[in-house]
C-alpha positions in Angstrom: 0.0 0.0 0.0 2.6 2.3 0.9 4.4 2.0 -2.3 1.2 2.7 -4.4 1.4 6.1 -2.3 4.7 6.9 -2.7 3.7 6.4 -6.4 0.7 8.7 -6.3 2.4 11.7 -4.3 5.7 11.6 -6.8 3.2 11.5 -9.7 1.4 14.7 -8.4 4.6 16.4 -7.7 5.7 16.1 -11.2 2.6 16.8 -12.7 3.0 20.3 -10.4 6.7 20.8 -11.1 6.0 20.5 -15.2 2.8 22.9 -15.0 5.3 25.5 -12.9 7.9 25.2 -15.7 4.8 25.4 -18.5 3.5 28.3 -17.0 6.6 30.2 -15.7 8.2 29.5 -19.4 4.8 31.1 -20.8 5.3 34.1 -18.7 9.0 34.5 -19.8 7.5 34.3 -23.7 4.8 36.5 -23.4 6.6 39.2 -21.4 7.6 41.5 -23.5 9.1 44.2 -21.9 11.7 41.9 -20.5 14.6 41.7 -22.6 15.8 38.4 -24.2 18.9 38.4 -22.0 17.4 39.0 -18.8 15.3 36.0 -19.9 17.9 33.7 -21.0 19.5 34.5 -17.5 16.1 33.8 -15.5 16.0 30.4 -17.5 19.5 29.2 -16.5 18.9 30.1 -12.4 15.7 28.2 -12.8 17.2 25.2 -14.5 20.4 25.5 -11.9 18.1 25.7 -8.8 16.1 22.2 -10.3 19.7 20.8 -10.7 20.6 21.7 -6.9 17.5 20.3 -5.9 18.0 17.3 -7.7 21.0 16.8 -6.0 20.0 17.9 -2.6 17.4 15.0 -2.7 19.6 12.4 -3.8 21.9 13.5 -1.2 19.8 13.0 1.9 18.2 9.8 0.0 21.9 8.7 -0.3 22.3 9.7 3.8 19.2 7.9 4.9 19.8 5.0 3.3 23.4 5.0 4.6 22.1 5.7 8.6 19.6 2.5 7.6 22.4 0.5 6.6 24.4 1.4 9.8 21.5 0.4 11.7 21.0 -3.0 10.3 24.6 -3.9 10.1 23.9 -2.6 14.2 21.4 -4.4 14.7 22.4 -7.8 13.4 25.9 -7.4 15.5 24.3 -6.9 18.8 21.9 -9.9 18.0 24.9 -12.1 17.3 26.9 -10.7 20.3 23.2 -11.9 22.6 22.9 -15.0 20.8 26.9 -16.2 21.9 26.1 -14.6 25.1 23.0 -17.0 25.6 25.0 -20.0 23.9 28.3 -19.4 26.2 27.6 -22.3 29.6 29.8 -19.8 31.9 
């Protein structure tokens, strides 16, 4: 169940993420006071911030994933150090 979630939430983020780029792209087009430079510079910091975000995710995904790993490899050492302890006759 929780993966038919995950599933639904990360489709509505992307559906809100590509109707933000539709609409802030139309806005850049249509604006026609705005120079094409100052444009073309609002375009890169947008596509730069969604890289730095890209990478700010994947980081802490990398870091959680890491600190559950930790915790298993943890988990399964103290189980083995109670299960000698319990097998040990002294």
């Amino acid at each position: 169940m929780t993966q038919n979630d995950n599933t639904l939430i990360m489709a509505i983020n992307v559906v809100g993420v590509l109707i933000a780029y539709v609409l802030l792209g139309l806005s850049l087009y249509l604006s026609t006071e705005v120079p094409l430079a100052t444009k073309g510079y609002w375009g890169m910091g947008i596509l730069m911030l969604t890289i730095s975000l890209i990478n700010v995710v994947k980081y802490r995904f990398e870091w959680k994933s890491s600190e559950d790993r930790l915790r298993k490899i943890e988990d399964a050492r103290n189980e083995k150090l109670l299960e000698d302890a319990l097998k040990d006759p002294a």
